[in-house]
N, C-alpha and C positions, 0 to 999 in steps of 0.2 A: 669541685665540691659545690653541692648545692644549696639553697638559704636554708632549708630544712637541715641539712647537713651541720653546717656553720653553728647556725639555733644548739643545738643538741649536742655539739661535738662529737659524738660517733653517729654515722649513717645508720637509720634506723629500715630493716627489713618487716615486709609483712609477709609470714608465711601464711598461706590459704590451705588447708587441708582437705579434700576430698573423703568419703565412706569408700573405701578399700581398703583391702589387708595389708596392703604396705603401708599404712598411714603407722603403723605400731613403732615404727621405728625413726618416727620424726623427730623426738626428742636428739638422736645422732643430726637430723639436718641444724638444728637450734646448737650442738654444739658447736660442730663445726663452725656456723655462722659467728659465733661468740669469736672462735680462733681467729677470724680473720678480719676482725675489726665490727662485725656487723652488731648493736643491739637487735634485737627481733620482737613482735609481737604474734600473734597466733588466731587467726580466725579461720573456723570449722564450719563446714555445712551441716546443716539441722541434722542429718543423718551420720554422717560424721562425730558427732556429739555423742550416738549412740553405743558406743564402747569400741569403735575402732581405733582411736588412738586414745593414749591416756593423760586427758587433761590435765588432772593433778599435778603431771610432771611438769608437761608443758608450761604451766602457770608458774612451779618451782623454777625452772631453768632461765624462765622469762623475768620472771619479778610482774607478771601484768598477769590480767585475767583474758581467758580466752573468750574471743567474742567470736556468736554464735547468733546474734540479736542483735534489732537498732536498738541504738541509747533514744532515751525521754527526750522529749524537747525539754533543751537547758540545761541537760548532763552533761557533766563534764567528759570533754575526749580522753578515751583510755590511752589512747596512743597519739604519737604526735607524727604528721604526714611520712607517707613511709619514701623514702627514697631509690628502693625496689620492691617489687613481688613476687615472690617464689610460690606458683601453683605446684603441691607436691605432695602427697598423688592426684594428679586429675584425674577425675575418670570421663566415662565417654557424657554422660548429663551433663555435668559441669562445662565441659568445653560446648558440649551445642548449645547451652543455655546463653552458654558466654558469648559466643559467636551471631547470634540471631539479638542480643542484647536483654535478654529476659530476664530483669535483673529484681528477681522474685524473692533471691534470700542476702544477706548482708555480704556472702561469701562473695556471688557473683555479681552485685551492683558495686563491689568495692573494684574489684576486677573489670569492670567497663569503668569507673570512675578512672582508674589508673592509667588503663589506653587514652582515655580523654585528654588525661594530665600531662600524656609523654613521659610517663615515668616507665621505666625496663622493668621488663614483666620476663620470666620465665616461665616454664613448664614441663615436669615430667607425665606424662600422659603415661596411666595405669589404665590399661583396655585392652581386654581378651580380643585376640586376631578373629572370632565374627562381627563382634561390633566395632572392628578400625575397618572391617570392609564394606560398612553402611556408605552409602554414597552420601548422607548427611556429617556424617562423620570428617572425610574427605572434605566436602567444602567447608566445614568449619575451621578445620587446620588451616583451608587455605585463605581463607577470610581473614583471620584470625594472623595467621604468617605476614599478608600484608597490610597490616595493623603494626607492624613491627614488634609481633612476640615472638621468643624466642622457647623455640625447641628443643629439649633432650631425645634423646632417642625414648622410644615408646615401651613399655615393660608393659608383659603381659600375664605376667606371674607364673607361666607354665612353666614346669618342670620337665630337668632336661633328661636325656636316655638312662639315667641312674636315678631317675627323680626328685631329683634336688632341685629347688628354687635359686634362680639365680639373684644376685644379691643386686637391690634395689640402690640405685647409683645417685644417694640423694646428694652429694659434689659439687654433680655434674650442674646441678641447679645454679649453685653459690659460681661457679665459672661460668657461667650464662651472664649474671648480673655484673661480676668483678668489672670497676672501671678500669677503660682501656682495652 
């Protein structure tokens, strides 16, 4: 357990949300999280904000507001250090931005902050198969891999020969981070 841990008594998660379609169903990752011990907090990219997931909920499930913005010099912390990060959905901006360190919105400077920290970072990578074949793409993963973040398999949201979407394995994230 870590002093943050200790502090708070339950391990506190940050989840980072991405602008993709799958982001609609993050309120199920914040469950799950709840089931397995984890408190959660919730910070969105500026475009993410834009009705891809539904904050409202988010806020509901959390008890916290979703941060989307830096606080004022002398604001008080919404959240208290997180003890992992679940990127979920990433998409391809997110992970390049991460990776080169361009830590331009709150989403992605909390996300270099965390590598910094040593703290386990996760990530579901939401990215249509032409842009996981950009060669930027590629060495971000792999910059970023030996940073020690850890990968879900990549969703692409295509559907399949009956056209169904297949279902978005937000889980897999909270097993990425589980200690041990």
């Amino acid at each position: 357990m870590t002093e943050r841990t200790e502090r708070a008594g339950r391990p506190f998660l940050y989840v980072v949300v991405c602008a993709a379609g799958a982001a609609d169903g993050v309120g199920g990752l914040i469950t799950a999280a709840h089931e397995r011990g984890w408190e959660a907090g919730v910070l969105a990219t500026p475009t993410a904000m834009e009705g891809f997931f539904d904050a409202a909920e988010a806020e509901a499930l959390t008890g916290r507001p979703v941060r989307s913005a830096w606080r004022r010099p002398g604001a008080p912390r919404p959240f208290p250090p997180p003890d992992a990060v679940v990127v979920a959905p990433a998409t391809f901006n997110t992970v390049n931005k991460w990776a080169q360190g361009l830590a331009d919105t709150l989403a992605v400077a909390t996300l270099c902050e965390a590598c910094g920290l040593g703290v386990p970072v996760a990530v579901l990578p939401c990215v249509a198969d032409a842009l996981a074949g950009h060669p930027a793409y590629r060495e971000s993963l792999a910059r970023l891999r030996a940073m020690g973040v850890r990968f879900g398999d990549r969703y692409s949201g295509e559907p399949d020969e009956r056209g169904v979407r297949p279902r978005f394995g937000w889980e897999r994230a909270l097993d990425l981070v589980a200690p041990g």
